[in-house]
MIVEX-857159 format. One record per residue (C-alpha): residue number from 1; z, y, x; residue in one letter. Coordinates in steps of 0.001 Angstrom, whole numbers, plus 500000, padded with zeros to 6 digits. Example, Ala and Ser with C-alpha at 12.3 -4.5 7.8 and 13.67 -1.06 7.14 Angstrom:
[pt 1; [507800; 495500; 512300]; A]
[pt 2; [507140; 498940; 513670]; S]
END
This chain:
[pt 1; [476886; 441519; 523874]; X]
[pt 2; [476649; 442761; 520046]; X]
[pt 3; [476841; 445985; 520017]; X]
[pt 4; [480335; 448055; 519099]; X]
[pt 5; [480030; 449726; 515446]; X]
[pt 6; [481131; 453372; 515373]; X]
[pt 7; [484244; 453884; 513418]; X]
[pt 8; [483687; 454963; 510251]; X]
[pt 9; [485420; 458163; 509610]; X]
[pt 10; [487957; 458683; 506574]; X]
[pt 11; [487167; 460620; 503542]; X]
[pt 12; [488777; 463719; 503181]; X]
[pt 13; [490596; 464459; 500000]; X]
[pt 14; [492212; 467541; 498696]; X]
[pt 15; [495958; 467937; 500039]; X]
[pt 16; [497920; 466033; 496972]; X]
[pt 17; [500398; 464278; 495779]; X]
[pt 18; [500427; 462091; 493289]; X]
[pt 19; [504042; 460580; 492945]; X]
[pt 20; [505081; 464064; 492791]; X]
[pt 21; [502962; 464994; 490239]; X]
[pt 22; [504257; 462482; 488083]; X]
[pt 23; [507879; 463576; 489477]; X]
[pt 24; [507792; 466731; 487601]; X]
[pt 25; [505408; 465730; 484673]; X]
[pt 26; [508525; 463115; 484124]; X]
[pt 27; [511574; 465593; 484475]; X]
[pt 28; [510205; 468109; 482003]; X]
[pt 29; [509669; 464955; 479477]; X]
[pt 30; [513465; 464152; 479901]; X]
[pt 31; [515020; 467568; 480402]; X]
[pt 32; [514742; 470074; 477689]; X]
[pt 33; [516383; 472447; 480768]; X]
[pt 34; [513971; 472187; 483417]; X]
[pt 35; [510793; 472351; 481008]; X]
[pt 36; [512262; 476013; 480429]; X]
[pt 37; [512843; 476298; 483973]; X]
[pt 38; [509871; 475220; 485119]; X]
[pt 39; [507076; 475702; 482533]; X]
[pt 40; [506816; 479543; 482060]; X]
[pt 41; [506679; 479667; 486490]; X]
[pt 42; [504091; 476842; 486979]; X]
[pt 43; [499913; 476791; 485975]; X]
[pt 44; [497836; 474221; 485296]; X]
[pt 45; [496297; 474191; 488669]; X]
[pt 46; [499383; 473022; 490592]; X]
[pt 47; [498235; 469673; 489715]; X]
[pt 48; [495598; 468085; 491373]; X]
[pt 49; [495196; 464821; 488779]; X]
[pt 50; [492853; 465761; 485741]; X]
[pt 51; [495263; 464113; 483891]; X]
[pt 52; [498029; 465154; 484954]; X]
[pt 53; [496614; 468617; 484133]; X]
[pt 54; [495716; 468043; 480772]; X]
[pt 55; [499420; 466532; 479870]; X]
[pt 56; [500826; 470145; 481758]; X]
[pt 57; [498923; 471904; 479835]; X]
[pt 58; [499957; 470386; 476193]; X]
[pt 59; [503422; 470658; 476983]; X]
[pt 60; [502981; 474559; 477768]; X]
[pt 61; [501072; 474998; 474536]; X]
[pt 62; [504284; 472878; 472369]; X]
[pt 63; [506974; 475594; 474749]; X]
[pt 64; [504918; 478485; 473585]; X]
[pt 65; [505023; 477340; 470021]; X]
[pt 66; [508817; 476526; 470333]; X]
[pt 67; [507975; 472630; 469511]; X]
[pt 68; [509883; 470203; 471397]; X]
[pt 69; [508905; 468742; 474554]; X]
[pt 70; [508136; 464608; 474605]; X]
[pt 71; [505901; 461432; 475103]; X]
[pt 72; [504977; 461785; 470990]; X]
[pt 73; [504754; 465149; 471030]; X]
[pt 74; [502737; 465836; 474183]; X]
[pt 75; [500612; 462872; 473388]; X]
[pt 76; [500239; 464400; 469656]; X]
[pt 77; [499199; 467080; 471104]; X]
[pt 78; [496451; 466390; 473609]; X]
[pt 79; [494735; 463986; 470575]; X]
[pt 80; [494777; 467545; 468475]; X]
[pt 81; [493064; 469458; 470791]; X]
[pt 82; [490716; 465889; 471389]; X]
[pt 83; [491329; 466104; 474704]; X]
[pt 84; [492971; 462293; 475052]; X]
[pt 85; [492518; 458639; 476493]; X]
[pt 86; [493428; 455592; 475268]; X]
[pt 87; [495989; 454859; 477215]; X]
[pt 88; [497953; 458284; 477701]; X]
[pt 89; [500559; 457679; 475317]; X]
[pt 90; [501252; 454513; 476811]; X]
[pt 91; [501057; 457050; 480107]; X]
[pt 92; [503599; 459280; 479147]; X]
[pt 93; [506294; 456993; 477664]; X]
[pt 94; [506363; 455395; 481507]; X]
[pt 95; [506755; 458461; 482804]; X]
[pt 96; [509821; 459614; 481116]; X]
[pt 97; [510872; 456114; 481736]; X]
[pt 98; [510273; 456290; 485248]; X]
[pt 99; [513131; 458991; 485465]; X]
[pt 100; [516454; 458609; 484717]; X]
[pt 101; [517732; 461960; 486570]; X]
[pt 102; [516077; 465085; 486578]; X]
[pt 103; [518081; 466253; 489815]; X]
[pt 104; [515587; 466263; 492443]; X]
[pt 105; [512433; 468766; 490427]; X]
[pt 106; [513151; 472090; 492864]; X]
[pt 107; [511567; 469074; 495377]; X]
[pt 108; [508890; 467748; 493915]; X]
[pt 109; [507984; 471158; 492737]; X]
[pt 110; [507342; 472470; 496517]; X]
[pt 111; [505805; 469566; 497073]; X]
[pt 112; [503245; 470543; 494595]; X]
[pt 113; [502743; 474395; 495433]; X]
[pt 114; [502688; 473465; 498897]; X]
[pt 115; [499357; 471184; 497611]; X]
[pt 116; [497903; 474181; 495872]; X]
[pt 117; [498144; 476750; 498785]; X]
[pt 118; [496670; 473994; 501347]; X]
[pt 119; [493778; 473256; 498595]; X]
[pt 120; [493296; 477060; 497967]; X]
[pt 121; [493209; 478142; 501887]; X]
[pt 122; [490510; 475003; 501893]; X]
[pt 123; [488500; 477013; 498941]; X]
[pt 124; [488941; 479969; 500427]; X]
[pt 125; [487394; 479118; 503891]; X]
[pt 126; [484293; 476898; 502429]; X]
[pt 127; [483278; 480309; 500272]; X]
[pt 128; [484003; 482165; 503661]; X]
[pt 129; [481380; 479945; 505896]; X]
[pt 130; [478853; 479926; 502750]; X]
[pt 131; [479300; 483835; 502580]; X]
[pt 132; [478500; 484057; 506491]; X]
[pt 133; [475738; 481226; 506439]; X]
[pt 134; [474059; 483728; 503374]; X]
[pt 135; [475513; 487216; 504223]; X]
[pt 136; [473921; 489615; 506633]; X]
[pt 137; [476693; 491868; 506057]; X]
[pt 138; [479467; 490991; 508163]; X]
[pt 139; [481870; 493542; 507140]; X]
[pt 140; [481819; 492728; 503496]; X]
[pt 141; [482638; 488851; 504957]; X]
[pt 142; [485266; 489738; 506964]; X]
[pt 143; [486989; 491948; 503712]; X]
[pt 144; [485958; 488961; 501599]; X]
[pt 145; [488194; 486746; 503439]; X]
[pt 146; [490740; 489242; 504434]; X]
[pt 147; [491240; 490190; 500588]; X]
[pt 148; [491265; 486091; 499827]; X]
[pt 149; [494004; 485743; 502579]; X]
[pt 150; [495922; 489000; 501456]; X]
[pt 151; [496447; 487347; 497609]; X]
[pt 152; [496905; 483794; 498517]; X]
[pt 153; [500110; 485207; 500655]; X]
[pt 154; [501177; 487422; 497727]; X]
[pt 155; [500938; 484736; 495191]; X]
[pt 156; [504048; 483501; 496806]; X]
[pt 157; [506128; 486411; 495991]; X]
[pt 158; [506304; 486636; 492310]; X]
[pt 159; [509792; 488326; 491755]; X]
[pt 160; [512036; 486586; 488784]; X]
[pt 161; [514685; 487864; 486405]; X]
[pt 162; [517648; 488841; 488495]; X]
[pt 163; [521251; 489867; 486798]; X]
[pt 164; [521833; 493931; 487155]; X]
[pt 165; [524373; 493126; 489705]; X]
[pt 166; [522448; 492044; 492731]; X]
[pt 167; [520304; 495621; 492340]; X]
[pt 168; [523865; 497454; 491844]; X]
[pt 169; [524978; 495730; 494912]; X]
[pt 170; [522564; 496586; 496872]; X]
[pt 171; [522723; 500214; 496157]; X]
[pt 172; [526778; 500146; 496460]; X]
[pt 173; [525724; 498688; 500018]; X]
[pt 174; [523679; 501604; 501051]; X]
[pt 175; [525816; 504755; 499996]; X]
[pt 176; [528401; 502533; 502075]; X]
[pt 177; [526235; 502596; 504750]; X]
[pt 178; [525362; 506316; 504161]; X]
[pt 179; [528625; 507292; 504044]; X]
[pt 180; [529227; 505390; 507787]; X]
[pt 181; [526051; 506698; 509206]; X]
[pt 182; [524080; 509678; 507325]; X]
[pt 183; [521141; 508541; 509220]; X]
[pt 184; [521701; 505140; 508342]; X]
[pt 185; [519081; 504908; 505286]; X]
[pt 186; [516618; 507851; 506399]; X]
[pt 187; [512584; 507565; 506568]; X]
[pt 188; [510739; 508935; 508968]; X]
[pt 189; [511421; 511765; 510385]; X]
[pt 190; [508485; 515099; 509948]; X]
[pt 191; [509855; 517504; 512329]; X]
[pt 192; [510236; 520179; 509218]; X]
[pt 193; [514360; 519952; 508996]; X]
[pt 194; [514810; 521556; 505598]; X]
[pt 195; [511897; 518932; 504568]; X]
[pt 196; [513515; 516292; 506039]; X]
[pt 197; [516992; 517396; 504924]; X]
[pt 198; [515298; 517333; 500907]; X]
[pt 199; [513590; 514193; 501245]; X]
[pt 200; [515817; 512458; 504047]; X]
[pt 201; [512196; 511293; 505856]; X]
[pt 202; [508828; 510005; 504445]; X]
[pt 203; [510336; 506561; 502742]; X]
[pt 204; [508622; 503522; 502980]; X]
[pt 205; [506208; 502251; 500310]; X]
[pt 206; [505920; 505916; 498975]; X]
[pt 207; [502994; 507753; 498489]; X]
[pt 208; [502949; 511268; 499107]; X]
[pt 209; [500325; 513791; 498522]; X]
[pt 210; [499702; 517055; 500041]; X]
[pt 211; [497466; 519016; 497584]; X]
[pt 212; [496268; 522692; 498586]; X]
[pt 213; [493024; 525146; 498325]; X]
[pt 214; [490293; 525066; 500961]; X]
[pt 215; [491607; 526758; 504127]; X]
[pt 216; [495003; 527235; 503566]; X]
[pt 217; [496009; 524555; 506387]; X]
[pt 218; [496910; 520911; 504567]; X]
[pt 219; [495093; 519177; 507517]; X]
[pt 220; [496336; 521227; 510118]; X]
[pt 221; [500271; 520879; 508165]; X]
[pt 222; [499375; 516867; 507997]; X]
[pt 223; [498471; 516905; 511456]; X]
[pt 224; [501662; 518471; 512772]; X]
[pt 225; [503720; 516256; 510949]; X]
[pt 226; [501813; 513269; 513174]; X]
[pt 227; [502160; 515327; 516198]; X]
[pt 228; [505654; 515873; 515652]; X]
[pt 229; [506512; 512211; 515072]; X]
[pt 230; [504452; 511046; 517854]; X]
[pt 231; [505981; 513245; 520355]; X]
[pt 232; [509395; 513980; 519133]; X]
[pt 233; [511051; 512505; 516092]; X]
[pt 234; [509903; 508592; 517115]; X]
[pt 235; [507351; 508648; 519659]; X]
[pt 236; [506787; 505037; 519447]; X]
[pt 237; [505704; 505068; 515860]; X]
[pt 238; [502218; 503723; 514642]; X]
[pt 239; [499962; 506065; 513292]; X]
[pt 240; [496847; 505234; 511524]; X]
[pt 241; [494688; 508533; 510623]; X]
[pt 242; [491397; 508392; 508446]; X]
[pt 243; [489957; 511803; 508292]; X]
[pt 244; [486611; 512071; 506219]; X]
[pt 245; [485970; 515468; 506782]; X]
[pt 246; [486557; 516271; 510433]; X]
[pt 247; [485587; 513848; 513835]; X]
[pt 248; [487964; 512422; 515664]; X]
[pt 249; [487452; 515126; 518947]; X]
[pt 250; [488103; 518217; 516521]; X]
[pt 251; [491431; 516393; 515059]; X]
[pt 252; [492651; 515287; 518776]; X]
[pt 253; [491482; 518948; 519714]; X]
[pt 254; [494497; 520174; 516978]; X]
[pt 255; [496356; 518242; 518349]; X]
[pt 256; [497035; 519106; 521968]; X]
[pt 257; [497037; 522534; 520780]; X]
[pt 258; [500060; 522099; 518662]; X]
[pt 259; [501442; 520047; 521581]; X]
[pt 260; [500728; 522041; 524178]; X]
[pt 261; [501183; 525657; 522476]; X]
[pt 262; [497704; 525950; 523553]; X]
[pt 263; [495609; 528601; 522162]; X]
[pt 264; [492392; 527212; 519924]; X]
[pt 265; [490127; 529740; 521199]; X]
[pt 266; [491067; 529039; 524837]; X]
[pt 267; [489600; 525300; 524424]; X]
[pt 268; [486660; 526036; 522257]; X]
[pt 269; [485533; 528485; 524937]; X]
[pt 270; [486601; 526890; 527716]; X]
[pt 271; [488961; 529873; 529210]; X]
[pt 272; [492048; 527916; 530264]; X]
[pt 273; [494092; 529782; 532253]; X]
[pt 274; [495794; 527296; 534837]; X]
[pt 275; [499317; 527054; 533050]; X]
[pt 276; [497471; 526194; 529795]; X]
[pt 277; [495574; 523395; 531855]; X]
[pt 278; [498667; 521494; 533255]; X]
[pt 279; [499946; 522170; 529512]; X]
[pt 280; [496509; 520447; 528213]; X]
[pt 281; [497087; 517642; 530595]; X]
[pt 282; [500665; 517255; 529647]; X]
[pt 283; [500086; 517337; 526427]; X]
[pt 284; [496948; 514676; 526602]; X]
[pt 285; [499583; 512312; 528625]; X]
[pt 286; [502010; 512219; 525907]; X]
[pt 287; [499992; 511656; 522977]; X]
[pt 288; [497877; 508900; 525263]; X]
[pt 289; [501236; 507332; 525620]; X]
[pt 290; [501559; 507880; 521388]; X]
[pt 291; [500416; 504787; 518889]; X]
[pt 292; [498386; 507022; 517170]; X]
[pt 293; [495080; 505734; 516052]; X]
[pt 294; [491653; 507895; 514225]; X]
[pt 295; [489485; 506432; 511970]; X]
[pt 296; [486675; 509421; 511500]; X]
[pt 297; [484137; 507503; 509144]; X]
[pt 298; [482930; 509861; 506617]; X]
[pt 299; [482053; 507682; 503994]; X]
[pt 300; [485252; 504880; 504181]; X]
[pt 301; [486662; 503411; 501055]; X]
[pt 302; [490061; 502139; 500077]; X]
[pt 303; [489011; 498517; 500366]; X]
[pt 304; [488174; 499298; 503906]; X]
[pt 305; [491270; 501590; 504771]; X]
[pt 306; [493497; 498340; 503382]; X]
[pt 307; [491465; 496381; 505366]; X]
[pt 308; [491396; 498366; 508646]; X]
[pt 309; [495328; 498636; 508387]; X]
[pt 310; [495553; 494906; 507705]; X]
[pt 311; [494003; 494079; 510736]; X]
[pt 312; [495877; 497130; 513077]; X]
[pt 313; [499369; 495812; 511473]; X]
[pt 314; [498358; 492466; 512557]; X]
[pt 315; [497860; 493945; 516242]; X]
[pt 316; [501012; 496032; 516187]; X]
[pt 317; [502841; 494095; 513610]; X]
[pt 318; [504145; 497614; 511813]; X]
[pt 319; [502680; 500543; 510862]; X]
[pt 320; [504967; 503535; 510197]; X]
[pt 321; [502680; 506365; 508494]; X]
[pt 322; [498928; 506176; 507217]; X]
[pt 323; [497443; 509561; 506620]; X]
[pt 324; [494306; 510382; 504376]; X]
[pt 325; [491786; 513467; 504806]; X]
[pt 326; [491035; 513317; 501924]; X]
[pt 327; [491045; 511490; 498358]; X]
[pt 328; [488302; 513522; 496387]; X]
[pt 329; [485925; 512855; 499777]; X]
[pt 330; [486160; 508950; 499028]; X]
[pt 331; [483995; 506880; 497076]; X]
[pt 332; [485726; 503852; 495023]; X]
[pt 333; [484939; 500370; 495796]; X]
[pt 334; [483396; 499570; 492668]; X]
[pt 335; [479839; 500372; 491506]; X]
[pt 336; [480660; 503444; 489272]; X]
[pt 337; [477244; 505879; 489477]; X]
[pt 338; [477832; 505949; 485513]; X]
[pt 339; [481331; 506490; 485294]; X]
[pt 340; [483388; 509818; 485900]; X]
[pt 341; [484500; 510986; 489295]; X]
[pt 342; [488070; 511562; 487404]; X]
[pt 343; [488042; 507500; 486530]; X]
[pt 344; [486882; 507019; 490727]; X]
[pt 345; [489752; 508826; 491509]; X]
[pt 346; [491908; 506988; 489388]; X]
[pt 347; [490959; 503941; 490869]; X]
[pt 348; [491307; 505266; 494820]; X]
[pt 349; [495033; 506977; 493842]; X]
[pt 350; [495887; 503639; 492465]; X]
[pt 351; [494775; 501870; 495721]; X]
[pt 352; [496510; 504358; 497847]; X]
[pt 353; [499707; 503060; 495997]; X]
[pt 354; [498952; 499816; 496621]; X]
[pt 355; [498430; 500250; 500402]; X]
[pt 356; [501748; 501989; 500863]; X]
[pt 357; [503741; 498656; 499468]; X]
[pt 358; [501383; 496441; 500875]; X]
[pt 359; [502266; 497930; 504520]; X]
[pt 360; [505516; 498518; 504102]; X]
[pt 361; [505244; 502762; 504778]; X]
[pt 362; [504697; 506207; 503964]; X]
[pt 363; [501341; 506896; 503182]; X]
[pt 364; [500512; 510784; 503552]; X]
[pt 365; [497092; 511450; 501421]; X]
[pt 366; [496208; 514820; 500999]; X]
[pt 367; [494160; 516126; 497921]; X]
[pt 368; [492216; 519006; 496470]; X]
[pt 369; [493381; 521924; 494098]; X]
[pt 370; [491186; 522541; 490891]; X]
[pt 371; [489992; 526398; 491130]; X]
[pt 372; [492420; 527222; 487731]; X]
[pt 373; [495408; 528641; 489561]; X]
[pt 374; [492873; 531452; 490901]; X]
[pt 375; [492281; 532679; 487040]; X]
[pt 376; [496545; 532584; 486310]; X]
[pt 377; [498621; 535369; 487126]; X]
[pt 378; [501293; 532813; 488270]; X]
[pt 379; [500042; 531671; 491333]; X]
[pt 380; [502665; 528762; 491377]; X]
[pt 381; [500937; 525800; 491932]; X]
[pt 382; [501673; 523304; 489360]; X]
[pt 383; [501265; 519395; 488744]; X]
[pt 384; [497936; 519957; 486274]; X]
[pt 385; [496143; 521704; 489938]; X]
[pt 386; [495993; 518989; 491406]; X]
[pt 387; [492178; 517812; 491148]; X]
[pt 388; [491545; 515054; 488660]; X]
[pt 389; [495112; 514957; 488647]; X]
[pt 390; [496091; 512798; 485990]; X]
[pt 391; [496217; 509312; 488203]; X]
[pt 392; [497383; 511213; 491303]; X]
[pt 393; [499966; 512499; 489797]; X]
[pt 394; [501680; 509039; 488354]; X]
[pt 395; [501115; 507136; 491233]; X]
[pt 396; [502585; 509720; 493648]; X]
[pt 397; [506102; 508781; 494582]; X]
[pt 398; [506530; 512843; 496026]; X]
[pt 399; [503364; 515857; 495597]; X]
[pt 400; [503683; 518895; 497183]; X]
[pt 401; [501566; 521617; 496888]; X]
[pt 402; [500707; 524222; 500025]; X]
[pt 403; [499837; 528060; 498727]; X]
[pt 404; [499367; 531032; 500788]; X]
[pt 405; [502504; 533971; 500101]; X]
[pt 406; [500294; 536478; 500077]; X]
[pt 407; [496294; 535904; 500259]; X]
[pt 408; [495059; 539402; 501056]; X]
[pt 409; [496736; 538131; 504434]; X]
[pt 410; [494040; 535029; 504875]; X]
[pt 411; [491985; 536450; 507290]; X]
[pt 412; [495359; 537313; 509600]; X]
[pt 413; [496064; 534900; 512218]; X]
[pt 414; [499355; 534411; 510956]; X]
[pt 415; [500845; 534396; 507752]; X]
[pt 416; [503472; 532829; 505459]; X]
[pt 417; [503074; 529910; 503271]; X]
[pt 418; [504970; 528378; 501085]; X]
[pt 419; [505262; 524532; 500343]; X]
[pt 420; [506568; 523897; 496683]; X]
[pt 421; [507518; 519936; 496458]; X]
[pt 422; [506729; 519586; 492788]; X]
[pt 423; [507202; 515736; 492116]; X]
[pt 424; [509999; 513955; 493495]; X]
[pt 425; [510740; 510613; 492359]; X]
[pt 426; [513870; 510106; 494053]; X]
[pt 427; [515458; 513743; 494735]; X]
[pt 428; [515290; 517386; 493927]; X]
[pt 429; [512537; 519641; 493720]; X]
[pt 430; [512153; 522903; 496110]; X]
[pt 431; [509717; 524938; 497618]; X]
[pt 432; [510107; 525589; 501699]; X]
[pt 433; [508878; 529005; 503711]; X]
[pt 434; [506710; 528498; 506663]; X]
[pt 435; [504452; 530746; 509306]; X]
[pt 436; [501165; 529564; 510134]; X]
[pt 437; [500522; 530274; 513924]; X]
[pt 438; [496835; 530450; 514063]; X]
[pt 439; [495794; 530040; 517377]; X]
[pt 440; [498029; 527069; 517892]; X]
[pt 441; [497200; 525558; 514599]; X]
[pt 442; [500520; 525044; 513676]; X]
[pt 443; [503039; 525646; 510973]; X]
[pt 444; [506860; 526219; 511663]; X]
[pt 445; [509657; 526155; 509582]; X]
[pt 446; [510597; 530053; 508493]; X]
[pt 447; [513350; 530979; 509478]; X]
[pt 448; [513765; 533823; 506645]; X]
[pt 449; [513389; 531288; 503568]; X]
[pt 450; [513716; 533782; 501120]; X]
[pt 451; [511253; 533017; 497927]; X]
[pt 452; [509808; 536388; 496664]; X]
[pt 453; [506835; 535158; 494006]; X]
[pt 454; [506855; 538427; 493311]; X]
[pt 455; [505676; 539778; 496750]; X]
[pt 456; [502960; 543376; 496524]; X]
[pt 457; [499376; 542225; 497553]; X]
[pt 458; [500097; 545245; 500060]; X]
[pt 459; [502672; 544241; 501990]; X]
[pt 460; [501896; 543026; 505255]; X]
[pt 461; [503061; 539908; 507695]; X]
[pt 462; [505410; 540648; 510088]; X]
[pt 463; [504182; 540050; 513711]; X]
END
């Protein structure tokens, strides 16, 4: 018997189309209308033919110089920048011949982009496997291709020119629904009600920072706010928490003591009395049964918070509030040993931004005070405090600034703070009272909210 050849397998080609190609190539030849249409929105690449390529690009070189668009002129053209065949006139006249109607473009447009995405997602993984073949860091792989992925699914959402009316329409929609339901349009709740009542919730894609001096409790306030939420105002929202200063046990250890009204020193020394044990174990059921998650690596970056969040929002498919402890503590992504820490910052406040509109939520990143409001007389903390504060403070959709009411009263276990809200982008300005309870680690809303800036370095807290 002779023997059975193998079948021979099929070359693969790049996803293309040809006929489409030469679809659109002969619309914007024939109609002046969907060359202005279409020109400006599409690239080069889109087009898989050489040719077809080099014909694209000459007629976006004669829109850009306000020349008309046709077989002469195109073909003109590609001979001046000696980039021709013999034949490509002959090329082009058949392809605005080939066209009498320019109706069907929006078509054979998709066709196209769908083309490039499929070719790009093929790029995209071949670098990937060469990376992981070469690489014997699989971290930087996995952002590699996470990052790739991330931009190929933004490309597709490039916004156009819209007419003023579809924005006004949409705001007319929500003070209508406002107006039906006051809760209708509100963030996330904090817990804080004349906070909440200012700001109406931490909005998504905002970026809020929480700037104070060493000690004066902006991890212990950002933690409450978490605690509150994951208990009380919406227990089933997810949390992601990247603390670079403290480990994960000392942060859940805050925690259950806000929870629980559990006294710090009680847990630290291990006195528990019984009620405060069933109120430990109450308090470690509820937050078990919270979506609150701790990152505690000390020496994380903003390319790996994006990525980390990526891949929890892909588990949970939402993430509700990312909180950051905090931004001078973080190193940028790039190589910058001879560039200033102010620049680094620049770059991390920047990516903070971008990781509160990439996930869709509030992100909560608290930041340093520069030592100059301890030489002023005015003790009112102010937008230039903030610590290499120029980037923070554009990016920052709200800052708000934590400051003792009186420090001879620092060593007290409680004491009054005040929290001035400095920047906000889309409501008032105001500055809140609230008592720091010590050995719960916790901070309640005042219920005295009286401002006195003026207060006696004498005067003493009232128990």
């Amino acid at each position: 018997m002779p023997e059975e050849k193998a079948p021979i397998k099929s070359v693969k080609v790049y996803p293309n189309n040809y006929e489409a190609e030469q679809s659109v190539l002969g619309c914007i030849l024939i109609d002046g209308t969907v060359a202005c249409e279409l020109i400006p929105t599409l690239e080069p690449d889109v087009f898989f033919s050489d040719r077809h390529r080099k014909i694209f690009d000459a007629c976006k070189k004669l829109f850009d110089a306000n020349k008309p668009i046709d077989a002469i002129t195109v073909n003109d053209r590609i001979e001046e920048d000696k980039n021709t065949d013999l034949s490509m006139l002959d090329y082009l006249v058949e392809l605005a011949d080939r066209f009498p109607s320019a109706a069907n473009y929006r078509e054979y447009v998709e066709i196209l982009r769908r083309d490039r995405m499929h070719r790009n997602i093929i790029s995209l993984c071949n670098r990937t496997i060469e990376m992981a073949y070469a690489n014997k860091d699989e971290k930087q792989t996995l952002e590699f291709i996470e990052k790739g992925i991330y931009e190929l699914s933004s490309s597709t959402r490039k916004s156009e020119l819209v007419h003023i009316s579809e924005a006004s329409g949409q705001v007319v929609a929500r003070v209508d629904a406002l107006c039906r339901d006051k809760n209708s349009c509100r963030g996330l709740m904090t817990g804080f009600k004349k906070f909440d009542f200012i700001t109406n919730g931490l909005q998504k894609g905002n970026l809020i920072i929480l700037a104070a001096r060493p000690s004066v409790g902006k991890t212990s306030f950002a933690l409450n706010i978490v605690s509150n939420i994951a208990t009380n105002t919406n227990p089933g929202a997810v949390i992601a928490l990247f603390s670079l200063e403290m480990p994960a046990t000392q942060l859940a250890q805050r925690i259950l003591c806000d929870i629980g009204s559990i006294p710090m020193n009680s847990l630290t020394r291990g006195t528990t009395q019984d009620r405060e044990q069933e109120s430990l174990i109450t308090a470690h059921s509820k937050i078990s049964e919270s979506k609150v998650y701790i990152d505690d690596t000390s020496t994380i970056k903003p390319g790996e918070i994006l990525s980390k969040c990526r891949r929890l929002y892909a588990a949970e498919k939402r993430i509700d509030l990312i909180v950051i402890d905090y931004l001078q503590l973080m190193s940028g992504d790039k190589d910058r040993r001879n560039d200033s820490k102010q620049n680094e910052i620049s770059e991390i406040s920047r990516m903070m931004k971008i990781l509160a509109k990439e996930m869709n939520c509030p992100v909560l990143a608290l930041s340093q005070m520069s030592r100059g409001i301890e030489s002023r007389d005015d003790k009112t903390p102010k937008l230039s405090d903030l610590r290499e504060s120029g980037a923070i403070e554009q990016d920052a959709d709200i800052v708000m600034f934590l400051s003792r009411e009186n420090e001879n009263e620092k060593s007290n276990g409680n004491y009054t703070v005040f929290l001035d809200i400095a920047k906000h982008r889309n409501g008032e300005l105001a500055t809140i009272r609230f008592d720091w309870e010590g050995q719960f680690v916790r901070f309640t809303q005042s219920e005295d909210q009286y401002i006195n800036r003026e207060l006696p370095q004498t005067k003493k807290f009232k128990q």
